[in-house]
N, C-alpha and C positions, 0 to 999 in steps of 0.2 A: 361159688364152690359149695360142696354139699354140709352138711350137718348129718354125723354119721350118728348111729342108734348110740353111744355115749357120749355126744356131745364135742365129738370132732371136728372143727371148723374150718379144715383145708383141703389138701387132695388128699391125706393120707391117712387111710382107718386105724389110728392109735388103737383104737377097740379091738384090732386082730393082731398088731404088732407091738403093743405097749405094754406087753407083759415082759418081767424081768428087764425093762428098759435101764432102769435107773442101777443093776448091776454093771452093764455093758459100758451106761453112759454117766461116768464120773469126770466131778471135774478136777483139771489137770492148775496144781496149784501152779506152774508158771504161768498160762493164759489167764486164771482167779487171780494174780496180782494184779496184771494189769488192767482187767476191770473195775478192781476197785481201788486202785490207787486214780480211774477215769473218774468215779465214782464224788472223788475229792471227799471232803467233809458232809457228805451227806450226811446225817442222823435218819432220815426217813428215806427210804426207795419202796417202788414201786416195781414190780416183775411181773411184766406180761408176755403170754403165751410162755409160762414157767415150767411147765413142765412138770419134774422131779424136783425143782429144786437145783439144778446146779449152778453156780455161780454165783449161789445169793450169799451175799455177806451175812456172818453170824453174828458181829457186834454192834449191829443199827436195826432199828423199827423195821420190816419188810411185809408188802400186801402184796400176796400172789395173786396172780388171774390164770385161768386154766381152764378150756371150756372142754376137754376130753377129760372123761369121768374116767379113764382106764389110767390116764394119767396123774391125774391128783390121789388115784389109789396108789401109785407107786410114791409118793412121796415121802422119805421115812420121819420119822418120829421126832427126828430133831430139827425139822423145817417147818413152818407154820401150815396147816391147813389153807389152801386154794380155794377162791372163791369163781364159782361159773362164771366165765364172762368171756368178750371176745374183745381183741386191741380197737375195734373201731366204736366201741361205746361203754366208754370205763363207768362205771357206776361210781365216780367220787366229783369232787366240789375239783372247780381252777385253783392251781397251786396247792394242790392236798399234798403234796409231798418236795423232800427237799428233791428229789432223783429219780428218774425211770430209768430201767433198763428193758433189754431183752435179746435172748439169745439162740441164735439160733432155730428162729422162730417168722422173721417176718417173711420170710417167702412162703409161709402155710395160711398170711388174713388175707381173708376174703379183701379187700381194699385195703391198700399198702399205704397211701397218701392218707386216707380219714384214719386209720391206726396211728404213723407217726405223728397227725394233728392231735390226737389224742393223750400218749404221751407228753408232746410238747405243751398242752391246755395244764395237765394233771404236776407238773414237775416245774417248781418255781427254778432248780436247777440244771445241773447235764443230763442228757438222754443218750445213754450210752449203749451200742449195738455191737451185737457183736455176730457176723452173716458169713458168708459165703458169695466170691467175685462169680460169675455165670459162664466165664471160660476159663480156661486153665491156664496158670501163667508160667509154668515151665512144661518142660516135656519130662513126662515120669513114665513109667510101666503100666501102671492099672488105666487110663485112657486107652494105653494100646491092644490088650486086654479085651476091655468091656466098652468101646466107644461107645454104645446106647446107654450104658451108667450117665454118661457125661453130656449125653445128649439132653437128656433126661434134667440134669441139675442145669443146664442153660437153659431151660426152659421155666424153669422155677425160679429160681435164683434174680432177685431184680439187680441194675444193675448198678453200681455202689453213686454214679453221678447222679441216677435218679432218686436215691437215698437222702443224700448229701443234699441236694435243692431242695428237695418238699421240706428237711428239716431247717432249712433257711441257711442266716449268714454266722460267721463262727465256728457252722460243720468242719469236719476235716476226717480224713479217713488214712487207718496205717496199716503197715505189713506186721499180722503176727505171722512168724517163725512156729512152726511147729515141732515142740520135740520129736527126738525118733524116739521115746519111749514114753511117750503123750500115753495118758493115761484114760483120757476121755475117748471113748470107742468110735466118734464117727470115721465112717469110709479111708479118709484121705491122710486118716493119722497114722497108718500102718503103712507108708511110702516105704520102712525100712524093714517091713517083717510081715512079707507077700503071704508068707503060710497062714496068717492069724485071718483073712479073709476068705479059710476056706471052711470056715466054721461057721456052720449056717445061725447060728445065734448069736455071734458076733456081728453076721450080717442084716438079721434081723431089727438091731438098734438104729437102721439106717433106711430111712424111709424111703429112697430113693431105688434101692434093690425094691420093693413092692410092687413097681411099677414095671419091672421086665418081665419078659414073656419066660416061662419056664424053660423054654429050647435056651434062651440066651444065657442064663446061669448056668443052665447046664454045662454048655460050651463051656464058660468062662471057669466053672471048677476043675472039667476036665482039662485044657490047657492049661490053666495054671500050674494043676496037678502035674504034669507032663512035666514041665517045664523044670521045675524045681527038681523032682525025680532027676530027671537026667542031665541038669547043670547047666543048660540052655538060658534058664531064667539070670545065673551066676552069672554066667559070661556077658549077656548083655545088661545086666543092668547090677549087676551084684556092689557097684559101688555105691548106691543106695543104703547099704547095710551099715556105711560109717560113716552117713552123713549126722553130724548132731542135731542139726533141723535142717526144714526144707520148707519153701513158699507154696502150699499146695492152696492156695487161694483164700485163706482168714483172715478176714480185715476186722480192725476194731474202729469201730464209725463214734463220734463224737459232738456232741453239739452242747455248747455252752451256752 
């Protein structure tokens, strides 16, 4: 994968879309619990491919790794400064820390297998993930929609078995639920408020719209649009609107 002019290490140029990310992309304290109750008694974690900062616990030691410069500028003031680097050659000593995490993150290194080796070398304890499955495990609206969005994240997305083995035995991997009023902005968290994805900077926080062709968004804002307009989008799917969560594919991966 390339290395973009700010030090983006996967398919997607943070350098063009990682502005304003960390407004769109907050984390939703019910998935924040259950990472760091994964987390267990860590005192020291490790975050790589961090991002902004979401999901890192504020009460324990924490070293960010972060090799998009457009992203460690978005990180605010109350999260520690990131350090250049990329998951497949951490710059610390075997067992520098009690914990590693990463979130939403590993379908962008370059080598998936030498990345979780690396966590696992760095983290005397759990290496906690938190990903995306590579197909969709119910049938919702926006696949039907924008099938090239989804085409798109199967092709990234590894797949949670091959997660689970490279991190060895002990792994196990769960169904997070996602709120209907999930607060962290990616794609699939708005299954209950179709309008919020007609906002092109809402869509922006989502790397995977980067990769479509501009005919296909087009489409997909005009149909939507349409859709909602004339009550079409209600009738067939408006039960959507009162689900409290839904399984749109977020697993939390685990290894003790």
């Amino acid at each position: 994968m390339p290395r973009y002019s700010d030090g983006s290490a996967g398919d997607a140029d943070y350098g063009v879309i990682g502005s304003g990310y960390a407004t769109q992309r907050r984390p939703d304290p019910r998935i924040e619990a259950l990472i760091w109750d994964a987390l267990g008694d860590a005192r020291t974690v490790i975050n790589v491919g961090a991002g902004a900062g979401s999901y890192e616990p504020h009460d324990r030691y924490v070293a960010a790794v972060e090799p998009s410069a457009s992203m460690r500028a978005e990180r605010p003031a109350s999260r520690v400064p990131a350090i250049d680097g990329t998951a497949d050659a951490l710059p610390f000593d075997d067992d520098a820390f009690d914990a590693a995490m990463a979130t939403v993150t590993i379908h962008q290194w370059p080598d998936l297998e030498a990345g979780l080796a690396e966590l696992r070398r760095v983290a005397r304890g759990p290496v906690v993930l938190l990903t995306f499955t590579p197909e969709v495990p119910e049938r919702w609206w926006m696949p039907q929609y924008v099938p090239e969005l989804f085409a798109v994240e199967a092709g990234r997305m590894p797949p949670i078995e091959r997660i689970v083995t490279a991190l060895g035995p002990g792994s196990r991997a769960e169904v997070v639920p996602v709120p209907a009023d999930c607060i962290d902005g990616f794609g699939q968290a708005f299954f209950a408020r179709p309008e919020r994805t007609l906002d092109r900077e809402v869509r922006r926080a989502m790397s995977a719209w980067s990769f479509l062709p501009p005919e296909v968004v087009e489409r997909y804002e005009t149909e939507l649009a349409r859709d909602l307009e004339s009550g079409a989008w209600d009738r067939e799917w408006g039960a959507f609107r009162s689900f409290p969560a839904f399984d749109v594919g977020l697993r939390l991966v685990v290894a003790r």
